[in-house]
C-alpha positions in Angstrom: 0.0 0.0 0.0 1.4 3.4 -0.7 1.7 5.7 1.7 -0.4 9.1 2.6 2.3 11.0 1.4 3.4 9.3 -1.4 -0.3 9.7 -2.6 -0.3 13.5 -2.1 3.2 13.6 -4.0 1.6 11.5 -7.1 -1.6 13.5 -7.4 0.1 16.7 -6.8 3.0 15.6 -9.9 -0.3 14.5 -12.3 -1.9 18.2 -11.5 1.3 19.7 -12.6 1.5 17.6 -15.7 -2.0 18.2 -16.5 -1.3 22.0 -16.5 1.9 21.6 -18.2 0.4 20.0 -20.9 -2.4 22.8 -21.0 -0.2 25.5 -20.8 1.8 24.0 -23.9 -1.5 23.2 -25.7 -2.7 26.8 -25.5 0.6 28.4 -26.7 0.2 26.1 -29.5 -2.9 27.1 -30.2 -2.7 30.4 -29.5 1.2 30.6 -31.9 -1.1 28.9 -34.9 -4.2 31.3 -33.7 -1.6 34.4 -33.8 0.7 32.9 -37.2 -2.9 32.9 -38.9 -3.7 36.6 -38.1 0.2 37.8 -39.2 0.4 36.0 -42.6 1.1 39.3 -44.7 -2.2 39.8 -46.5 -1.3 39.2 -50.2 0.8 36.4 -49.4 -0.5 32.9 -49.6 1.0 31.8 -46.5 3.7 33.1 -44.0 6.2 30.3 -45.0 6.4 31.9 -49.0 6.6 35.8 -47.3 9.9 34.6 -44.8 11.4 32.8 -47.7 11.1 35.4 -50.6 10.6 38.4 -48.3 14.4 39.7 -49.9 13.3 38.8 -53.2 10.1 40.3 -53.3 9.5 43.7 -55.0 6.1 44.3 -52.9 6.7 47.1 -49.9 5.7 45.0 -47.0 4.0 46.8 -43.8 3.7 45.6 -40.5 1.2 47.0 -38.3 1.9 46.8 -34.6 0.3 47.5 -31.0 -2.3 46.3 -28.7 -6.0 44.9 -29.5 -6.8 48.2 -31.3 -4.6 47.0 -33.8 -5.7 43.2 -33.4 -9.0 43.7 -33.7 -10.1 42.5 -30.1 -13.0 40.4 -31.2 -13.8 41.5 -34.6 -13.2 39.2 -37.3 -10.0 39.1 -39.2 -11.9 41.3 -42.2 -12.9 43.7 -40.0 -10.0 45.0 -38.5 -8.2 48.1 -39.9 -4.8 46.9 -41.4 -7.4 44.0 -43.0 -9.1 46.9 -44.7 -6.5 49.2 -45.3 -4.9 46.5 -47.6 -7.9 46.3 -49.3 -8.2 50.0 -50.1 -4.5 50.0 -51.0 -5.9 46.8 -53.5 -8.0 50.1 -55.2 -5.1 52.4 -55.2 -2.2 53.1 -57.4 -0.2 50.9 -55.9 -2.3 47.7 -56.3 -0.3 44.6 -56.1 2.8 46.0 -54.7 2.0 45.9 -50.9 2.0 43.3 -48.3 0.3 44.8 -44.7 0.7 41.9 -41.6 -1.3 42.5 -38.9 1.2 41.8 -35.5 -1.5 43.8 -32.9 -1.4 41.5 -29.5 -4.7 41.7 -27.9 -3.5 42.7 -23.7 -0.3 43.8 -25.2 1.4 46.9 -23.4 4.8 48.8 -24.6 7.1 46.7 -22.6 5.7 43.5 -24.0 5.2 45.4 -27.9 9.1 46.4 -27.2 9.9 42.7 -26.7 8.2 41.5 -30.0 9.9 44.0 -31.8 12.8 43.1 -31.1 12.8 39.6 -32.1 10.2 40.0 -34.5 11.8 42.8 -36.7 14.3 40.9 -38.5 12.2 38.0 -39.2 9.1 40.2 -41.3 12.0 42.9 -42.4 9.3 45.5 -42.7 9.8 48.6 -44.8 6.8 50.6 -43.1 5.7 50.6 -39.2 2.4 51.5 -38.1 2.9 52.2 -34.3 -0.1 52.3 -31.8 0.9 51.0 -28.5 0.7 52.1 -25.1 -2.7 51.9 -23.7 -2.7 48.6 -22.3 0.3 49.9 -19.9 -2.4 51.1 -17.3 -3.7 48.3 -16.7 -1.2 45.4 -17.6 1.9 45.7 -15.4 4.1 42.8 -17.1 7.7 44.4 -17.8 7.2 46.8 -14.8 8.1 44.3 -12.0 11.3 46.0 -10.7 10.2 49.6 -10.4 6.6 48.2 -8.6 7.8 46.4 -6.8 8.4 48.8 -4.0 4.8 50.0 -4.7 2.2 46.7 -5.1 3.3 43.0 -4.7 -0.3 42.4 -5.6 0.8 44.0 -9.0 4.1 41.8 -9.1 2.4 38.4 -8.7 -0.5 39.3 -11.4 2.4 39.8 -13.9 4.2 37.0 -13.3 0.4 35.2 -13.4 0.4 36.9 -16.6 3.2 34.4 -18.6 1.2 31.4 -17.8 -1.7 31.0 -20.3 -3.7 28.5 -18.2 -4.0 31.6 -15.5 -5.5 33.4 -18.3 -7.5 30.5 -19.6 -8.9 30.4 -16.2 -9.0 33.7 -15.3 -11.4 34.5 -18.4 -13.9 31.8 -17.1 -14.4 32.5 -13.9 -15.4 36.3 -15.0 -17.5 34.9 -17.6 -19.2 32.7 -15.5 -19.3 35.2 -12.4 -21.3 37.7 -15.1 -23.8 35.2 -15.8 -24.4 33.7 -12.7 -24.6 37.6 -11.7 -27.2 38.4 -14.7 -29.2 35.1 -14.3 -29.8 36.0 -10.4 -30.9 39.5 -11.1 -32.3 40.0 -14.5 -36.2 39.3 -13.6 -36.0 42.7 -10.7 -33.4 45.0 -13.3 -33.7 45.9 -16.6 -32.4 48.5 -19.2 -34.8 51.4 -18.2 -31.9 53.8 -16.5 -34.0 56.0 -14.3 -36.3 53.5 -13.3 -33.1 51.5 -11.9 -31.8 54.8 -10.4 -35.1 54.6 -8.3 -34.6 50.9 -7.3 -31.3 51.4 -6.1 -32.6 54.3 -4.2 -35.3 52.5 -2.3 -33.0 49.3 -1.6 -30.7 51.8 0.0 -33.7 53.2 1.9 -34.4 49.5 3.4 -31.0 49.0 4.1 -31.0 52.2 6.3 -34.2 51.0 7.6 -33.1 47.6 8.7 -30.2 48.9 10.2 -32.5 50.7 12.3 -34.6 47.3 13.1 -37.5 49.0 11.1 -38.3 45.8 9.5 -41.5 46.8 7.9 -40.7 50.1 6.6 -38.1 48.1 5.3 -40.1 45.5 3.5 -42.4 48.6 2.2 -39.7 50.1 0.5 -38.4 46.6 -1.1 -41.9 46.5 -2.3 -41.7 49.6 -4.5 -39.0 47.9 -6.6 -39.4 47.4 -10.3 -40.4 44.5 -10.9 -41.5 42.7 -7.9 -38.1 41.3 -6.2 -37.7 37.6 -6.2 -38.4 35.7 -3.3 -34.3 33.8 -3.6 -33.3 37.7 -3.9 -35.5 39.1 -1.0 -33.3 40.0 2.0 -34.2 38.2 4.9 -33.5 41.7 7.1 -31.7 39.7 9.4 -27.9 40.1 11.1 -26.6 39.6 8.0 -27.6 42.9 6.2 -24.5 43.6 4.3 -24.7 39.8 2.9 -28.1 39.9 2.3 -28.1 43.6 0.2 -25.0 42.6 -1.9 -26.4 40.7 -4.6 -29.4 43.0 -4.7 -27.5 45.5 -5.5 -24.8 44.5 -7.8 -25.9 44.1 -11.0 -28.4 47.7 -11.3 -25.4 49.5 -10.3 -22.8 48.1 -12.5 -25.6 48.2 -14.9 -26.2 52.4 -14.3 -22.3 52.6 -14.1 -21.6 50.9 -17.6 -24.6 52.8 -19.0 -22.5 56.7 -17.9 -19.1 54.8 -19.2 -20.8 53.9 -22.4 -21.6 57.8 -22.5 -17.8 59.0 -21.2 -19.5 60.4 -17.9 -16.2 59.5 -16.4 -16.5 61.9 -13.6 -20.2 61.4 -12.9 -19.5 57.2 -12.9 -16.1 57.9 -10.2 -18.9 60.4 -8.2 -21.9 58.0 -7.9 -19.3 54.6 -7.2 -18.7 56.8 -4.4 -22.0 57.5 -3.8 -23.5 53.3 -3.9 -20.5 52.3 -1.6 -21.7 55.2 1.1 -24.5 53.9 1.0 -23.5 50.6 0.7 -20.3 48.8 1.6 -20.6 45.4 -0.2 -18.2 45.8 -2.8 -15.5 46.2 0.2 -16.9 43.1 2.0 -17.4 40.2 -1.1 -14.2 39.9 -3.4 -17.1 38.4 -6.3 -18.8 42.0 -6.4 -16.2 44.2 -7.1 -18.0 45.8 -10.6 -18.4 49.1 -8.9 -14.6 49.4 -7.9 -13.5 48.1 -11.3 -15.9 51.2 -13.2 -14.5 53.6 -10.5 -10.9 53.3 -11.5 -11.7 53.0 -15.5 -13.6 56.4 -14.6 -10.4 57.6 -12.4 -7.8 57.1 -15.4 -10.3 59.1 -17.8 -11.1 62.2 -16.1 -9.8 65.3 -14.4 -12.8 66.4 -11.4 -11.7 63.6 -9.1 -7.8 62.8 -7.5 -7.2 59.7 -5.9 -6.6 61.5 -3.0 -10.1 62.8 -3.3 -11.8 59.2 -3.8 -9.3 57.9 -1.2 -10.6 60.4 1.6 -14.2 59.5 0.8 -13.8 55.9 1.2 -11.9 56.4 4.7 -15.2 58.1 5.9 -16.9 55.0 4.4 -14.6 53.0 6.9 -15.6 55.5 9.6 -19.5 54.9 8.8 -19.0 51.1 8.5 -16.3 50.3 10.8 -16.4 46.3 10.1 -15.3 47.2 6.1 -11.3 48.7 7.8 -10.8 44.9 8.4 -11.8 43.3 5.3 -9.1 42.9 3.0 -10.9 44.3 0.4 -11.0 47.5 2.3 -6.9 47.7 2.6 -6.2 47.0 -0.5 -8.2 49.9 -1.8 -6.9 52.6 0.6 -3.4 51.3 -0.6 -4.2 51.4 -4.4 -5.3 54.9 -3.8 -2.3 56.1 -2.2 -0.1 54.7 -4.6 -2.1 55.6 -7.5 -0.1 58.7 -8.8 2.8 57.2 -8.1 1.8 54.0 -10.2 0.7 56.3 -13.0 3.9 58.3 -12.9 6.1 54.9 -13.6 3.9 53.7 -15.9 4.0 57.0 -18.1 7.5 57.2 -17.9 7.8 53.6 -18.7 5.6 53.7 -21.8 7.7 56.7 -23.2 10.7 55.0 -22.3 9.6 51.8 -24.5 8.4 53.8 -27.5 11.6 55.9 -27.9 13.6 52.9 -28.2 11.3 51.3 -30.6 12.1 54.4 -32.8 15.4 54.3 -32.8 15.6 50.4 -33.4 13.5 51.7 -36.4 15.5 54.5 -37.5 18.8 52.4 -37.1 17.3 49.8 -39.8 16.2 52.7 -41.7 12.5 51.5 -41.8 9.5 54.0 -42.1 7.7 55.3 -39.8 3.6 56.3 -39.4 2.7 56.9 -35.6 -1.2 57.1 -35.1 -2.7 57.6 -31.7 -6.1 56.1 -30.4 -9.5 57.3 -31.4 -11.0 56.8 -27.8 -9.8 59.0 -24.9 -6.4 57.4 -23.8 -5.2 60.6 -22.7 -1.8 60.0 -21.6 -0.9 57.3 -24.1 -2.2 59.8 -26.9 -0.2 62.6 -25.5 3.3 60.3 -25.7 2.7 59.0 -28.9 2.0 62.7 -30.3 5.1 63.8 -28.8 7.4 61.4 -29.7 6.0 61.4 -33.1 6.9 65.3 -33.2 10.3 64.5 -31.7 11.4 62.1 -34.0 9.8 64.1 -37.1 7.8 61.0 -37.9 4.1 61.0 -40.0 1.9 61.5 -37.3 -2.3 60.5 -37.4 -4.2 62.2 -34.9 -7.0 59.7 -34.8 -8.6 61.0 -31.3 -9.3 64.5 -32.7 -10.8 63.0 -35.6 -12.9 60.6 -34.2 -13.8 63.1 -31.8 -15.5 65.1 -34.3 -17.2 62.1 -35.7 -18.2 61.1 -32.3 -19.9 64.7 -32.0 -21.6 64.4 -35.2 -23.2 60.7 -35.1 -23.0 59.4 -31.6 -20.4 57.4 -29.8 -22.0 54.2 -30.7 -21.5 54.5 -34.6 -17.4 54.8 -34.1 -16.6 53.3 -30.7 -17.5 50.4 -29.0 -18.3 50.6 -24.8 -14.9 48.8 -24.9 -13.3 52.3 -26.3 -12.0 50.2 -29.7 -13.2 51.0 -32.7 -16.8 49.6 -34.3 -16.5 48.0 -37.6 -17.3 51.5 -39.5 -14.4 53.0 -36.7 -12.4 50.8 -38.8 -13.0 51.4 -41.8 -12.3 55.2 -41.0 -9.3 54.3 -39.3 -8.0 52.6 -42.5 -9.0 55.1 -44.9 -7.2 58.0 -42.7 -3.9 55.9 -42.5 -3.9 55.4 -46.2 -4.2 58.7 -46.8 -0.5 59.5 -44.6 0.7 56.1 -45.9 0.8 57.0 -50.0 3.7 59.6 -49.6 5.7 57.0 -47.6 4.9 54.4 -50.1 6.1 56.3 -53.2 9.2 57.1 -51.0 10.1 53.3 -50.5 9.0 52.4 -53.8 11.0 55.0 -55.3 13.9 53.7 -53.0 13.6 50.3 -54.0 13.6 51.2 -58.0 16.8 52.7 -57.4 18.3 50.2 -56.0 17.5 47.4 -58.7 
């Protein structure tokens, strides 16, 4: 018989297995997933492009960046270097143009930096199209040193971050967190936005009341919910209030809070998060219901009314009101996110320019062109660096957010941008036409080049 031990040492060597041979499976899949999307379009296959790319006379251009540039979850065909390829198909120079799309969906400068470098060589590009920088904010892989001082939290999610399985995993847990979130409150919510503004209103109201043992004004106001609360949903008004309001509350205000970041009322969504955790704390108390602190920072990085020194004083009164949340770990790691929250931003921007100013030169060194667009949505501080190393470097420059800003005036947000901030299928299409039209010098320039040098 083997022993206890020897058991535990068995199982534990057939888990790691297991998730060795996942991980390798999904780079696999993901390296044929990724080799699809890059085959130069106009190439049959990447194999022919790496073995004639020296012999070919077509001006090959290699988009890079984050999803903007990948297309997120748009089809292949409906991304922008997919379309810009096929307007270039209508142009003068028809037939003399490869474009490979090499956007990395999550991808941040440190981590574009890194695929450059051994990347470059390989596709021998003539023309760059650079838009990277966004995903810094939030993906902290290649910033481990300099925050490490700052967040370990940060350190271990971007050392999580190399392991495919932690992302495989990571994705379904938040997709099945959102529906078992939906399913348990779709028959009380629903899309009507002021009408869910008033149900949050009177479940705050009960809360208030139940605190105050005032069970049946408490039940009264539960009543004037729209529609009629479930019975599985109906708090008990018991000891366990904060529990018991949690999920009643969740999804309306996630719901109201991705309706104003849908509309870019980034200061009015970091205002009223503050606003549901005063008047309820269960966001600081259950690690599952954390949509209202996730909108409040996407709100915090796109707008100028609020500091995270303001937002960070407000939730220490919330601690002061609800003295239980200053124990929850939930609670702590906010206050310390807060506090460190300029000084995270401050690395991170000086990172990201950092990044892109040696990408230029590795470019300028192998004499490759050079078209720098920035982002149609309002990534302020990656916009900014990309203008101003563009300027710098006196490189072709596309100022796609004050364009789409005008479009966005004109037609509505939802015609050009998705709630994601990327760009909708006709965003696109825009996008490609507007980088064509800063692209044809650059391609009569190498094409001219090239002539001579036959």
């Amino acid at each position: 018989m083997l022993s206890k031990k020897i058991k535990f040492t068995l199982v534990l060597a057939g888990l790691a297995l297991s998730f060795l041979i996942l991980e390798l499976g999904l780079r696999l899949t993901g390296y044929l997933m990724i080799s699809a999307r890059e085959v130069p379009i106009g190439q049959e296959d990447r194999e022919s492009f790496l073995l004639t790319k020296n012999d070919t006379e077509k001006i090959r251009v290699m988009a890079i960046g984050d999803s903007t540039t990948n297309g997120g979850t748009l089809p292949l065909q409906e991304t922008y270097p997919f379309m810009l390829y096929d307007l270039i198909q209508e142009s003068e120079f028809k037939d003399m143009v490869t474009v490979a799309n090499h956007g990395r969906c999550e991808y941040n400068s440190s981590m574009t930096l890194n695929q450059v470098r051994h990347e470059l060589d390989d596709y021998d590009p003539q023309v760059i199209l650079l838009l990277t920088g966004e995903a810094d904010r939030f993906n902290p892989l290649g910033l481990e040193e300099e925050l490490e001082a700052v967040s370990p939290r940060v350190k271990l999610e971007s050392f999580l971050l190399n392991f495919r399985v932690y992302k495989l995993l990571r994705g379904i847990v938040v997709n099945l967190t959102y529906k078992f979130i939906i399913k348990d409150n779709r028959m009380y919510s629903n899309d009507d936005f002021v009408q869910n503004q008033k149900n949050i209103e009177h479940i705050f109201l009960a809360f208030e009341l139940a605190q105050e043992n005032k069970i049946e004004k408490a039940r009264e106001q539960l009543s004037n919910v729209i529609p009629v609360i479930p019975e599985h949903l109906m708090p008990k008004l018991t000891k366990n209030l904060i529990t018991e309001f949690g999920p009643l509350l969740e999804y309306p205000q996630v719901s109201q809070l991705s309706y104003m970041i849908g509309k870019q009322q980034y200061a009015e969504v970091v205002s009223l998060s503050i606003d549901y955790l005063k008047g309820h704390p269960y966001a600081l108390f259950d690690e599952e219901r954390d949509g209202v602190i996730y909108t409040l920072f996407w709100a915090l990085d796109f707008q100028s009314d609020f500091s995270a020194q303001d937002i960070l004083e407000e939730v220490l009164k919330i601690g002061e009101k609800f003295p239980k949340s200053k124990s929850k770990k939930l609670f702590k790691d906010l206050v310390k996110r807060l506090k460190n929250y300029d000084k995270i931003m401050k690395i991170v921007d000086r990172r990201r320019e950092k990044n892109i100013e040696e990408m230029l030169k590795l470019f300028k060194d192998k004499e490759i062109e050079v078209l720098v667009l920035n982002y149609p949505a309002e990534f302020t501080q990656a916009n900014q660096t990309l203008m101003e190393q563009a300027q710098k470097n006196n490189l072709e420059f596309i100022d796609l957010r004050g364009h789409f800003k005008e479009l966005i005036a004109r037609d509505g947000r939802e015609v050009w941008l998705l709630d994601d901030e990327h760009p909708t299928v006709e965003g696109n299409r825009e996008l490609s036409k507007l980088v064509l039209e800063k692209l044809r010098p650059i391609l009569k320039k190498v094409s001219s080049q090239t002539n001579q040098k036959k």
